[in-house]
CHARMM-style PDB file with segment names, atoms N, HN, CA, C and O in Angstrom:
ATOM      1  N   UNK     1       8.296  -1.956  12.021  1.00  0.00      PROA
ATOM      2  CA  UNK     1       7.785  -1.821  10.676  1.00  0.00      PROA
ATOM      3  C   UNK     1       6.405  -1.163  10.673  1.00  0.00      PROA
ATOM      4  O   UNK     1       6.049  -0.423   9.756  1.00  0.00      PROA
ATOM      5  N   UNK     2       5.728  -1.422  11.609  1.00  0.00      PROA
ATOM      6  HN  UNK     2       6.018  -2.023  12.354  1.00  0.00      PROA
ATOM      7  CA  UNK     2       4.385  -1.032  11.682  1.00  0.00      PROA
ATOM      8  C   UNK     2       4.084   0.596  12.036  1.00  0.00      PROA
ATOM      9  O   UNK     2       3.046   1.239  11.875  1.00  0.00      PROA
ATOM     10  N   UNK     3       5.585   1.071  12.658  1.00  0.00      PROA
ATOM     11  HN  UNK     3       6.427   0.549  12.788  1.00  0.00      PROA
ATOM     12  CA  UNK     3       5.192   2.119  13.285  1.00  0.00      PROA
ATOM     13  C   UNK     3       5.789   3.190  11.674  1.00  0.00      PROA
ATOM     14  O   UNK     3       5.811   4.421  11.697  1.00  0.00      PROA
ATOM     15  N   UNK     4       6.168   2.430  10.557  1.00  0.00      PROA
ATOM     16  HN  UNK     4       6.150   1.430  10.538  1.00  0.00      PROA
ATOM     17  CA  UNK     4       6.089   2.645   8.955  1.00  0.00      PROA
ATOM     18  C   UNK     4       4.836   3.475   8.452  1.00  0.00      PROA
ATOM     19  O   UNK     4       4.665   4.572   7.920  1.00  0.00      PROA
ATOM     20  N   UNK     5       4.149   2.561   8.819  1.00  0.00      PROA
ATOM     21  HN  UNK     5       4.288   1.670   9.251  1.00  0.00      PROA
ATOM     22  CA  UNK     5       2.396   3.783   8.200  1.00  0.00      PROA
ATOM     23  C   UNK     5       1.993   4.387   8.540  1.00  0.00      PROA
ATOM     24  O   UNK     5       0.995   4.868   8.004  1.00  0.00      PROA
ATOM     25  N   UNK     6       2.498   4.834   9.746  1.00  0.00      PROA
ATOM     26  HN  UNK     6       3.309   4.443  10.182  1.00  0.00      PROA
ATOM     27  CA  UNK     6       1.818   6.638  10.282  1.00  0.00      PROA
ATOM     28  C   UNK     6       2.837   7.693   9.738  1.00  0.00      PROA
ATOM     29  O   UNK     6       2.725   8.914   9.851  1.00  0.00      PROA
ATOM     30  N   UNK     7       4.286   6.711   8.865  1.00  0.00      PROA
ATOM     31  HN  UNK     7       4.376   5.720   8.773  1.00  0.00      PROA
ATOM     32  CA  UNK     7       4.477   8.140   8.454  1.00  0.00      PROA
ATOM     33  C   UNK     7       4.000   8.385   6.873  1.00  0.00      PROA
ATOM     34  O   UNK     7       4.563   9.257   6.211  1.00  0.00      PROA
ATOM     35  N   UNK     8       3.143   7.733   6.414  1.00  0.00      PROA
ATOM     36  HN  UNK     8       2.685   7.025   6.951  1.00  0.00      PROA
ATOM     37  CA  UNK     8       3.077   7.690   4.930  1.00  0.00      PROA
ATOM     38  C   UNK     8       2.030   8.168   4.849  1.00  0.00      PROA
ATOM     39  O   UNK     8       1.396   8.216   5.903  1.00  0.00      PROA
ATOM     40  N   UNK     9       1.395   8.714   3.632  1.00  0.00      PROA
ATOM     41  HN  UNK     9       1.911   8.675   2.776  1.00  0.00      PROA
ATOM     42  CA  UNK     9       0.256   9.040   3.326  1.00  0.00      PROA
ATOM     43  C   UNK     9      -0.264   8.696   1.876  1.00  0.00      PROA
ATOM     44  O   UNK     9       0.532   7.977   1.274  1.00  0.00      PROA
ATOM     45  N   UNK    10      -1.191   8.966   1.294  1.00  0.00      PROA
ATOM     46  HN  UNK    10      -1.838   9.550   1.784  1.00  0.00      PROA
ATOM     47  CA  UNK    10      -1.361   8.259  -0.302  1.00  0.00      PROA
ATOM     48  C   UNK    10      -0.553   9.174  -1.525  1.00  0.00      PROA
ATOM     49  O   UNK    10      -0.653   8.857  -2.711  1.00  0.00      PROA
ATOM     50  N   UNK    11       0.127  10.161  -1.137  1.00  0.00      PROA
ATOM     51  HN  UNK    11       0.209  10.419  -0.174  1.00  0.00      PROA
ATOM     52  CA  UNK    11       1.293  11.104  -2.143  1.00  0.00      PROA
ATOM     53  C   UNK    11       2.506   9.876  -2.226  1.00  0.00      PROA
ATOM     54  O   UNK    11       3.151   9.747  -3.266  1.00  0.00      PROA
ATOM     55  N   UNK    12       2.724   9.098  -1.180  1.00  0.00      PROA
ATOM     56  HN  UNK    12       2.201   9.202  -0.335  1.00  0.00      PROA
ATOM     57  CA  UNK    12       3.871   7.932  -0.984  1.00  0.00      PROA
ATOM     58  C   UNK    12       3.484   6.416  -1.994  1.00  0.00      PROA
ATOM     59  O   UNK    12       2.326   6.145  -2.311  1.00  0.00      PROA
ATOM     60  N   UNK    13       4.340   5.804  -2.275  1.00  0.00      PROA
ATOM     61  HN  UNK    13       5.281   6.024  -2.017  1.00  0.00      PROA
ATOM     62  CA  UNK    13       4.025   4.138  -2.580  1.00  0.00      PROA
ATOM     63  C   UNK    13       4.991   3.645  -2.091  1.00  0.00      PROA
ATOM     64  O   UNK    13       6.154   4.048  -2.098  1.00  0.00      PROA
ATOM     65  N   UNK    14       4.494   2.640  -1.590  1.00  0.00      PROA
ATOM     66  HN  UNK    14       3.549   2.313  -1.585  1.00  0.00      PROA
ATOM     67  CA  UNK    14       5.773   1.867  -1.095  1.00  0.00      PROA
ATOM     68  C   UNK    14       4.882  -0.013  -1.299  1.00  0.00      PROA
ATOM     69  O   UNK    14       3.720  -0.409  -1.202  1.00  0.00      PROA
ATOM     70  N   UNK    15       6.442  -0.787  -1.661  1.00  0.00      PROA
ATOM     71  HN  UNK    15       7.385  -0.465  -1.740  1.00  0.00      PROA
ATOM     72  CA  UNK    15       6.484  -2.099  -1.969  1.00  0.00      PROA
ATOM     73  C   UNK    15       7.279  -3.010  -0.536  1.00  0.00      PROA
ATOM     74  O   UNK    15       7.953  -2.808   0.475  1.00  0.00      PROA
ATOM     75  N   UNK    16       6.568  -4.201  -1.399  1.00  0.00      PROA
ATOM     76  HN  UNK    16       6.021  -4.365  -2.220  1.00  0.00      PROA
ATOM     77  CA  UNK    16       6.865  -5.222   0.115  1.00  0.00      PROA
ATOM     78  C   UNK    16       7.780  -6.343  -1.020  1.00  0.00      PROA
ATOM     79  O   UNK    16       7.503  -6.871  -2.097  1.00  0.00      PROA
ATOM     80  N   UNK    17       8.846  -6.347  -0.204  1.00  0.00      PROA
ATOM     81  HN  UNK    17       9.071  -5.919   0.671  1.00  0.00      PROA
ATOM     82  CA  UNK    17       9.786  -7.314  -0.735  1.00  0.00      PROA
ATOM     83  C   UNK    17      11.001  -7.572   0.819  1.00  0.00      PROA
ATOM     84  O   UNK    17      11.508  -6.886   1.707  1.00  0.00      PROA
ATOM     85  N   UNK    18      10.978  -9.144   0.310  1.00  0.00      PROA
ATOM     86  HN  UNK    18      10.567  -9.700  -0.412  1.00  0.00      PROA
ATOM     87  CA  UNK    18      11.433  -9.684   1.917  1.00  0.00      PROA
ATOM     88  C   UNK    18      12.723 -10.838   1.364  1.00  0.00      PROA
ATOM     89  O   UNK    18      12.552 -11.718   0.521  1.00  0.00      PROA
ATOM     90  N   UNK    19      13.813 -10.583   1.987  1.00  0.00      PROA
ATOM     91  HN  UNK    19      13.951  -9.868   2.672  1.00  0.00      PROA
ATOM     92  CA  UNK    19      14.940 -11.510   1.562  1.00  0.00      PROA
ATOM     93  C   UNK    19      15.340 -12.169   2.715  1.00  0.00      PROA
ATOM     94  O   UNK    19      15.216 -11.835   3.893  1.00  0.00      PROA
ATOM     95  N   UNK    20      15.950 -13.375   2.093  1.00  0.00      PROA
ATOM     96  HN  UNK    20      16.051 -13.646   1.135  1.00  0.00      PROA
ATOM     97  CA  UNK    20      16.796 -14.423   3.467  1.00  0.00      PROA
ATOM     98  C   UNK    20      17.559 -15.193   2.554  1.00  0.00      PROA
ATOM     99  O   UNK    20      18.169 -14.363   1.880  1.00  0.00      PROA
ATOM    100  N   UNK    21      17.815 -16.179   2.220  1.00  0.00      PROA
ATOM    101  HN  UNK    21      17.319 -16.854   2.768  1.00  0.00      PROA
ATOM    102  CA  UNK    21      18.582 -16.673   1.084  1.00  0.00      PROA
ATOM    103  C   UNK    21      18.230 -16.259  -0.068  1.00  0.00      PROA
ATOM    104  O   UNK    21      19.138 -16.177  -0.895  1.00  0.00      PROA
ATOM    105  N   UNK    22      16.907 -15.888  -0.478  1.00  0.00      PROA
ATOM    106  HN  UNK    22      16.169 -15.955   0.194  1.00  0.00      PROA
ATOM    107  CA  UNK    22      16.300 -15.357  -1.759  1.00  0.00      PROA
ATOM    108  C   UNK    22      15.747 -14.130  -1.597  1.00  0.00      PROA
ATOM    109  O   UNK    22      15.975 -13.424  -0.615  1.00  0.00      PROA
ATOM    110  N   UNK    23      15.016 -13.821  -2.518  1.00  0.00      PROA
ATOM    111  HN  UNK    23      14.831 -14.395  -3.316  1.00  0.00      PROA
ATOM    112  CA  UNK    23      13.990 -11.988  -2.392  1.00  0.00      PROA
ATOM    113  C   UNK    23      12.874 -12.668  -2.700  1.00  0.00      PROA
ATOM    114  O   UNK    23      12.865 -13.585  -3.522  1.00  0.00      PROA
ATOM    115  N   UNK    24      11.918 -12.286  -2.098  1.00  0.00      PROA
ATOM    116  HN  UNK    24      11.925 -11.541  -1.431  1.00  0.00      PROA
ATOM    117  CA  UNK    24      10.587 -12.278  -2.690  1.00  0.00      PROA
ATOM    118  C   UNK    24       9.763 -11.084  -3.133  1.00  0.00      PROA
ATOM    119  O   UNK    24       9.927 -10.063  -2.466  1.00  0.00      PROA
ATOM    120  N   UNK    25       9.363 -11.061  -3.603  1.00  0.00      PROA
ATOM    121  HN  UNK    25       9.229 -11.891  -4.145  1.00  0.00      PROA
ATOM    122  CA  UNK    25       8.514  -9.687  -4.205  1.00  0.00      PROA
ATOM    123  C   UNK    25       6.979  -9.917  -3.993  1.00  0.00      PROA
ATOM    124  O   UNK    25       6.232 -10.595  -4.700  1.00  0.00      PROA
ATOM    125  N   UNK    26       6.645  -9.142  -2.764  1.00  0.00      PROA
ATOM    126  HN  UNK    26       7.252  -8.592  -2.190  1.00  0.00      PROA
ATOM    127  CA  UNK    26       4.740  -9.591  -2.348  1.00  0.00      PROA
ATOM    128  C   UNK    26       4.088  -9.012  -3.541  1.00  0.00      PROA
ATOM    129  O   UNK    26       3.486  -9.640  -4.411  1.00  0.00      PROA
ATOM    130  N   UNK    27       4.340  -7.366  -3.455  1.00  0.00      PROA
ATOM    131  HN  UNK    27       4.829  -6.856  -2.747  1.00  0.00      PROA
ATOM    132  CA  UNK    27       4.018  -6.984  -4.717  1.00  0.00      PROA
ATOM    133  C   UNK    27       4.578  -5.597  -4.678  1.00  0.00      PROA
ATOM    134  O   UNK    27       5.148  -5.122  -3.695  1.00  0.00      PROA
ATOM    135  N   UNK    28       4.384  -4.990  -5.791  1.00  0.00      PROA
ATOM    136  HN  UNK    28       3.921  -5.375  -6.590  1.00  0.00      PROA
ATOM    137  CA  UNK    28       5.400  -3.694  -6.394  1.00  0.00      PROA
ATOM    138  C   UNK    28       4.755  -2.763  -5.674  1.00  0.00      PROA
ATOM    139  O   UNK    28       3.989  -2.918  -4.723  1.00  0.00      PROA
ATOM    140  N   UNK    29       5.244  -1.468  -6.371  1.00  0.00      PROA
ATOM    141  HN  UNK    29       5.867  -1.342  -7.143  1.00  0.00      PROA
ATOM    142  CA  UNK    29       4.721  -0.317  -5.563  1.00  0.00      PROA
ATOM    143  C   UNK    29       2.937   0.073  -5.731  1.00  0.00      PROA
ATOM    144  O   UNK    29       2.319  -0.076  -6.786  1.00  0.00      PROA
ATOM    145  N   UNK    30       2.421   0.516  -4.619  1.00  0.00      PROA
ATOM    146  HN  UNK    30       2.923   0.637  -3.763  1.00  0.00      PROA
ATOM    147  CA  UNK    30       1.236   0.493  -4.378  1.00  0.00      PROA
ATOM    148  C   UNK    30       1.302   1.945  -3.599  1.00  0.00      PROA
ATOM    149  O   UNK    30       2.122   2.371  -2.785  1.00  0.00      PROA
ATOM    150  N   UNK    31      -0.271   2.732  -4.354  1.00  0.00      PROA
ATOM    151  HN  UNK    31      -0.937   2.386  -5.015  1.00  0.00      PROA
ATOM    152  CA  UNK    31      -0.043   4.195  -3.558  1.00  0.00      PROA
ATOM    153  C   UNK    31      -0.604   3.606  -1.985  1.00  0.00      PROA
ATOM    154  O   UNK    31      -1.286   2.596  -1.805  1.00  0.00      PROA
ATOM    155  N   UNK    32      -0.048   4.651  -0.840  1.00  0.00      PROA
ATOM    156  HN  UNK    32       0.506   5.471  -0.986  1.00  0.00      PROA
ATOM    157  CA  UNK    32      -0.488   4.275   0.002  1.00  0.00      PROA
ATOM    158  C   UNK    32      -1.314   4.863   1.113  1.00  0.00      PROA
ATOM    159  O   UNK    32      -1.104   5.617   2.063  1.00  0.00      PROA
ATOM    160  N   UNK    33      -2.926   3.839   0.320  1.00  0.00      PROA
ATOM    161  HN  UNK    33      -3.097   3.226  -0.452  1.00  0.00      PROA
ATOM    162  CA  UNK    33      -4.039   4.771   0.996  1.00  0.00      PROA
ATOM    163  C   UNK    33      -4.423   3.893   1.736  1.00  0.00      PROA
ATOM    164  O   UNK    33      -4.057   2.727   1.586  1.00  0.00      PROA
ATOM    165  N   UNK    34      -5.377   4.340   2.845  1.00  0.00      PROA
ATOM    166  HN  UNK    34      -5.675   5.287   2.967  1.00  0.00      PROA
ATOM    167  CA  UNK    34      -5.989   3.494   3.720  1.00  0.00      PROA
ATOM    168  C   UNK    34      -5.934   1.601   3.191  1.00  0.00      PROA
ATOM    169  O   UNK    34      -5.193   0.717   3.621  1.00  0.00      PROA
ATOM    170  N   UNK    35      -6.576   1.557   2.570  1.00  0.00      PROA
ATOM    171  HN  UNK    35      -7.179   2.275   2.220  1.00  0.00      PROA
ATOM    172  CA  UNK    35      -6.881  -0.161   1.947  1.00  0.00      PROA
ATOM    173  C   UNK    35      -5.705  -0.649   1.695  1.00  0.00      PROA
ATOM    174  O   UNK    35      -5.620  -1.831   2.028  1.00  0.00      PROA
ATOM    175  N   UNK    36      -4.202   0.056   0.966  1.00  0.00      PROA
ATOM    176  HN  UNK    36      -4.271   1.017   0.696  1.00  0.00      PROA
ATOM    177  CA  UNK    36      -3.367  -0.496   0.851  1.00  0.00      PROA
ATOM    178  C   UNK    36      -2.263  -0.393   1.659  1.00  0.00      PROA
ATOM    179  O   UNK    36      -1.228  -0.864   1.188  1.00  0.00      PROA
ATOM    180  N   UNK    37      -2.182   0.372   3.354  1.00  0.00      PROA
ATOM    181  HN  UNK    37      -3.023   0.755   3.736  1.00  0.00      PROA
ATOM    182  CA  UNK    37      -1.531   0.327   4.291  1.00  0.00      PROA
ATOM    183  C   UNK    37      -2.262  -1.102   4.671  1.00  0.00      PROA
ATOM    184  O   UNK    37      -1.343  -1.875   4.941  1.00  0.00      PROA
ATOM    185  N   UNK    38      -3.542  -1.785   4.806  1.00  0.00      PROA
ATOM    186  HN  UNK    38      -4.288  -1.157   4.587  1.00  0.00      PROA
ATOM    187  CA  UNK    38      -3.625  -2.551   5.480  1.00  0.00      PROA
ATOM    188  C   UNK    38      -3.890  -3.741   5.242  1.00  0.00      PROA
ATOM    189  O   UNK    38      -4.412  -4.515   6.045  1.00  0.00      PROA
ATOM    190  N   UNK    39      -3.385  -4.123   3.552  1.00  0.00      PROA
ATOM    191  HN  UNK    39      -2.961  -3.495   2.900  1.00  0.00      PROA
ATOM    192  CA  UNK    39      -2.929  -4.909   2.952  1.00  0.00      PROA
ATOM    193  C   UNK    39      -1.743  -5.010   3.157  1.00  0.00      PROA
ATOM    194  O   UNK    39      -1.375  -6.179   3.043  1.00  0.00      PROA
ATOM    195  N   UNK    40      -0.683  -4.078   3.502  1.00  0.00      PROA
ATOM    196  HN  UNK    40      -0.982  -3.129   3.595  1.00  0.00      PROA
ATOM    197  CA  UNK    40       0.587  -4.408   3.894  1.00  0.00      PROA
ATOM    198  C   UNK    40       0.365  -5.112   5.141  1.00  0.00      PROA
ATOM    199  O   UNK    40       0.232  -6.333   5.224  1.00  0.00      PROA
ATOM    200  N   UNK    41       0.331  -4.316   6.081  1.00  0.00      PROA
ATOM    201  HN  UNK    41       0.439  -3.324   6.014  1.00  0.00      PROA
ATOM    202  CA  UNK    41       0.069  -4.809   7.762  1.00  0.00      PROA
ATOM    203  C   UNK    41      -0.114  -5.810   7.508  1.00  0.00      PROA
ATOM    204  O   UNK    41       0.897  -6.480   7.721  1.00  0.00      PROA
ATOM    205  N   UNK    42      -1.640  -6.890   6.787  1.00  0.00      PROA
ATOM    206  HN  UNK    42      -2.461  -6.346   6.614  1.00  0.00      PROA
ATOM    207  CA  UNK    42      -1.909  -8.112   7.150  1.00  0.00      PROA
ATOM    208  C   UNK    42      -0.794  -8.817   6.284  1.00  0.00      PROA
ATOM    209  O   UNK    42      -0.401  -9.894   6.730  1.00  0.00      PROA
ATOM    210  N   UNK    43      -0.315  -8.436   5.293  1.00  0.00      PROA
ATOM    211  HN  UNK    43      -0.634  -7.560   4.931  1.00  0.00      PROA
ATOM    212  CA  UNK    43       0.963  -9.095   4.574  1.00  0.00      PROA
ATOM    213  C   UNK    43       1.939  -9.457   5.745  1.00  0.00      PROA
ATOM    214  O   UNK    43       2.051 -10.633   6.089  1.00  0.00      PROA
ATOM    215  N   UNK    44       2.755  -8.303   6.457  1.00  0.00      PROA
ATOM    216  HN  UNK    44       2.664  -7.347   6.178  1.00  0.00      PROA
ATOM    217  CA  UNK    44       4.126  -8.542   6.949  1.00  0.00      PROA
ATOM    218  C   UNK    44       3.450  -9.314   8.500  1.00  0.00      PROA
ATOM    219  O   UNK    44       4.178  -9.951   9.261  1.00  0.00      PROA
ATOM    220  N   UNK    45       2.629  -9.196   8.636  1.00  0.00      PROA
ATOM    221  HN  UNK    45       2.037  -8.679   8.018  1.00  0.00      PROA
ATOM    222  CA  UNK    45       2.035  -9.715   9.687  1.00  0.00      PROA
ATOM    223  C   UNK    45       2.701 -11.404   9.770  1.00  0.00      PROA
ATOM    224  O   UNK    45       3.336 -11.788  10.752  1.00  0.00      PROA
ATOM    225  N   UNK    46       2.521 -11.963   9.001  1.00  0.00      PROA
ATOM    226  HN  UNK    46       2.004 -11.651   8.204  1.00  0.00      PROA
ATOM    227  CA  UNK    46       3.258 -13.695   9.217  1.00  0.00      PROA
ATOM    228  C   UNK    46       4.635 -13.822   8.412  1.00  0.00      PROA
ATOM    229  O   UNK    46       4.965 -14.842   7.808  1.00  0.00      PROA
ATOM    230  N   UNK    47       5.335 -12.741   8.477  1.00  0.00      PROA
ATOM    231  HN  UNK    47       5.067 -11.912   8.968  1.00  0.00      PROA
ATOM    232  CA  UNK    47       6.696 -12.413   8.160  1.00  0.00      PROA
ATOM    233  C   UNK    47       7.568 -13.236   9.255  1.00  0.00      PROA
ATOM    234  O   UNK    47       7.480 -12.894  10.435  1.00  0.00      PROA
ATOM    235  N   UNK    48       8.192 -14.040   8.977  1.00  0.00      PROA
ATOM    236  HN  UNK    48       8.263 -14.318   8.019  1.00  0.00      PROA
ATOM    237  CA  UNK    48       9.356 -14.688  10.379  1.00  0.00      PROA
ATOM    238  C   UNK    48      10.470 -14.815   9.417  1.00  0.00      PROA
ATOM    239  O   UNK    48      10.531 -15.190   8.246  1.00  0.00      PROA
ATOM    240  N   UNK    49      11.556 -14.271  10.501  1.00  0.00      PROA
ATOM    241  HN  UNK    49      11.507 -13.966  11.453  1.00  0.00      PROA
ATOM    242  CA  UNK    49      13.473 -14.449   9.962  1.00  0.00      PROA
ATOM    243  C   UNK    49      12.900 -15.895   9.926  1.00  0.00      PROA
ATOM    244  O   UNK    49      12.082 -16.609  10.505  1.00  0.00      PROA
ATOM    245  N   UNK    50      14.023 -15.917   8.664  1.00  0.00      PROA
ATOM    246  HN  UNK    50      14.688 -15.338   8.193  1.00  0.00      PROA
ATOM    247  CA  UNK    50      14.691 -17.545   8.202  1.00  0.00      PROA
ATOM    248  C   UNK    50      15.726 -17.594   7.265  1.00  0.00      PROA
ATOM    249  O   UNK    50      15.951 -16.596   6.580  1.00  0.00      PROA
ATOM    250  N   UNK    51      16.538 -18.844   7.106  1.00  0.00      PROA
ATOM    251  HN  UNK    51      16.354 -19.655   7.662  1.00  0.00      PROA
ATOM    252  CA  UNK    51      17.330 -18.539   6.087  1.00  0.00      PROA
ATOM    253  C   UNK    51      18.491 -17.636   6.822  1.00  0.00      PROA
ATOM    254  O   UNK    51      18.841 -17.522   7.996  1.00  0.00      PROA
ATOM    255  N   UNK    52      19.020 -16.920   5.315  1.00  0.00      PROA
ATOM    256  HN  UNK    52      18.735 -17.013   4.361  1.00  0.00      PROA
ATOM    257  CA  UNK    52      20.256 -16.257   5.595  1.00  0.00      PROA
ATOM    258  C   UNK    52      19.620 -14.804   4.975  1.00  0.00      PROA
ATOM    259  O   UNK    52      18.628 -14.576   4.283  1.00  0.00      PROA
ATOM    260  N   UNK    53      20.722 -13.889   5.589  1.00  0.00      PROA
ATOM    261  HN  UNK    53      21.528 -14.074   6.152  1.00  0.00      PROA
ATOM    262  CA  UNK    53      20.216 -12.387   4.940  1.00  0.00      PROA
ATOM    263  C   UNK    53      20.871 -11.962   3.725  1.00  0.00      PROA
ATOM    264  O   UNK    53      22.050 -11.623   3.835  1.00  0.00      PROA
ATOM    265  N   UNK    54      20.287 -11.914   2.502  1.00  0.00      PROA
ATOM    266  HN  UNK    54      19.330 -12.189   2.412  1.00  0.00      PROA
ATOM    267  CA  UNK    54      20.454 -12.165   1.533  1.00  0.00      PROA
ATOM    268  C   UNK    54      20.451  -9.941   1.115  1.00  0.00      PROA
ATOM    269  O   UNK    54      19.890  -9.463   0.129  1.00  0.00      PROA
ATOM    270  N   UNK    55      21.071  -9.261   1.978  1.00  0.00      PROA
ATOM    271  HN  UNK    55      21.527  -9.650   2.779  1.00  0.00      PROA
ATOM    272  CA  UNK    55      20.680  -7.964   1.875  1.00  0.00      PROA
ATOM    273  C   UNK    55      20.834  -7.164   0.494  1.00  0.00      PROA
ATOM    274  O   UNK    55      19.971  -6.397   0.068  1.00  0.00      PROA
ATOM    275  N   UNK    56      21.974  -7.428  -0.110  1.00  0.00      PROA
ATOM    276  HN  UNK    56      22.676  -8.051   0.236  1.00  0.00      PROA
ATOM    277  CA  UNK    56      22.523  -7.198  -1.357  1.00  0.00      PROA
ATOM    278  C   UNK    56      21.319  -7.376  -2.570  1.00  0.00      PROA
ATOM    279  O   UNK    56      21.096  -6.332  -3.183  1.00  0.00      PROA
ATOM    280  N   UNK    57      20.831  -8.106  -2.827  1.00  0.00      PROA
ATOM    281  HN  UNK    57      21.012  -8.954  -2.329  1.00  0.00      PROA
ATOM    282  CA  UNK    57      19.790  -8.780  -3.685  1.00  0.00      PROA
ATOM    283  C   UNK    57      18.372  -8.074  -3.624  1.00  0.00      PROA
ATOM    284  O   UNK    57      17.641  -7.602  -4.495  1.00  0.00      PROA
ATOM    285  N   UNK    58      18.234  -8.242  -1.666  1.00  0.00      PROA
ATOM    286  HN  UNK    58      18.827  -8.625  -0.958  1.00  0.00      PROA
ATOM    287  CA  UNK    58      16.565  -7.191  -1.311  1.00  0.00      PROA
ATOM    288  C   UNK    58      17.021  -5.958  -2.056  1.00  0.00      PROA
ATOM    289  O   UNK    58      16.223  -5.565  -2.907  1.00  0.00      PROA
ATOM    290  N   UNK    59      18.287  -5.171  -1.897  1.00  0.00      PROA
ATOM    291  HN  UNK    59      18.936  -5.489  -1.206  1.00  0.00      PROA
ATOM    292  CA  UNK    59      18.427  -3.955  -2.234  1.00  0.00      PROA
ATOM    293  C   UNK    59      17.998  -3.671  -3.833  1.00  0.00      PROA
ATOM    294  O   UNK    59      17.171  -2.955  -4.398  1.00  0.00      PROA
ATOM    295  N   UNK    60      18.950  -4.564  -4.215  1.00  0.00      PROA
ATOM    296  HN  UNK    60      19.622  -5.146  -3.757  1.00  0.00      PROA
ATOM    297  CA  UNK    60      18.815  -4.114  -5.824  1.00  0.00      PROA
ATOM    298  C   UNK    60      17.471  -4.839  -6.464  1.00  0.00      PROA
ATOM    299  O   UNK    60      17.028  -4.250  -7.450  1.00  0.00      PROA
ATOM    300  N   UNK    61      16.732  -6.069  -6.040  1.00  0.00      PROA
ATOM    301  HN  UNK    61      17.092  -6.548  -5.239  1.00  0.00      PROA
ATOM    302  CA  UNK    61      15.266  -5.734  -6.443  1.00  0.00      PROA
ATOM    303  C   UNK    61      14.511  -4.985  -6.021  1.00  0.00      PROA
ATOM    304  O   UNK    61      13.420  -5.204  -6.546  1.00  0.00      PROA
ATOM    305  N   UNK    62      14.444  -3.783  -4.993  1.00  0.00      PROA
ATOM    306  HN  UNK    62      15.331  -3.604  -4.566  1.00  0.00      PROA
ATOM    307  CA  UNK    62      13.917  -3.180  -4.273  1.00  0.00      PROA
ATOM    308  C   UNK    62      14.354  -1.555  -5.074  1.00  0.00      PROA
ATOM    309  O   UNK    62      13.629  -0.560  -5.035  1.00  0.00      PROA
ATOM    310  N   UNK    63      15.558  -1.630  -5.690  1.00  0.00      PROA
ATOM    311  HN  UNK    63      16.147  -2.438  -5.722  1.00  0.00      PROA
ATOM    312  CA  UNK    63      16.287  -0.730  -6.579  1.00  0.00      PROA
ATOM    313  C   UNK    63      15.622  -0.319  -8.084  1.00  0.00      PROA
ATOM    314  O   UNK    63      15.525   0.708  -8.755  1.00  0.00      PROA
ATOM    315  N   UNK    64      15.195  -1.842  -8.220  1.00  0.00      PROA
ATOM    316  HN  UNK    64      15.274  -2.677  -7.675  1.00  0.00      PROA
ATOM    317  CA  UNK    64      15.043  -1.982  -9.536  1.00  0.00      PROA
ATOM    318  C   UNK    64      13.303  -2.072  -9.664  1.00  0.00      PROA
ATOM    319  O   UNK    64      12.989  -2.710 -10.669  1.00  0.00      PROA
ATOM    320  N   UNK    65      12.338  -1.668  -9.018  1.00  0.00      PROA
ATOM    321  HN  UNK    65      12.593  -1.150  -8.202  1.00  0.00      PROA
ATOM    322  CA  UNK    65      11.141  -1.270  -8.635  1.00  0.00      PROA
ATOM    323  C   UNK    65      10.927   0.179  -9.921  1.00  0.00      PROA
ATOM    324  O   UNK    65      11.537   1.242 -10.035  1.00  0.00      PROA
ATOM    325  N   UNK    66       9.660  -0.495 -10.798  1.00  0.00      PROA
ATOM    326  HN  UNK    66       9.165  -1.359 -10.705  1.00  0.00      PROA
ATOM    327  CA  UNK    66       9.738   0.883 -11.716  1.00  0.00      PROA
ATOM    328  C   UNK    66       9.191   1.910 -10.567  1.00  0.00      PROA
ATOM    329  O   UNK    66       8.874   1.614  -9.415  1.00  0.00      PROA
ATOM    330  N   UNK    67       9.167   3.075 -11.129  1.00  0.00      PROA
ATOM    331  HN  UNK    67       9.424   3.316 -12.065  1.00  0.00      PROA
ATOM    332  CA  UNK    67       8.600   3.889 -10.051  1.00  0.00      PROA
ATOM    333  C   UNK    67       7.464   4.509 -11.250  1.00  0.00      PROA
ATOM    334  OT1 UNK    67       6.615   5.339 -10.925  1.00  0.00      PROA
TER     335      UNK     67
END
């Protein structure tokens, strides 16, 4: 995931949303400049599998992201 922000630059946004039995939504789309690549990083940083993979659900809230 990490090796994610060297390909982005601040023309990109990208959102953090994480599923296992449920979705969570960290937060929506964010352009991605310096400060908010490393608000992600320290976000997914204490990310651990649990639960079940709930993939269907990440997709379509991840779908349903205004742009």
């Amino acid at each position: 995931m990490l090796l994610y922000f060297h390909t982005v630059d601040e023309r990109d946004r990208i959102a953090l949303l994480t599923y296992n039995t449920s979705v969570k939504q960290h937060f929506g789309l964010l352009e991605a400049t310096a400060e908010n690549k490393q608000i992600f990083k320290d976000a997914i940083s204490p990310i651990t599998a649990e639960g079940r993979t709930n993939l269907c659900d990440g997709l379509m809230k991840g779908m349903c992201l205004p742009l």
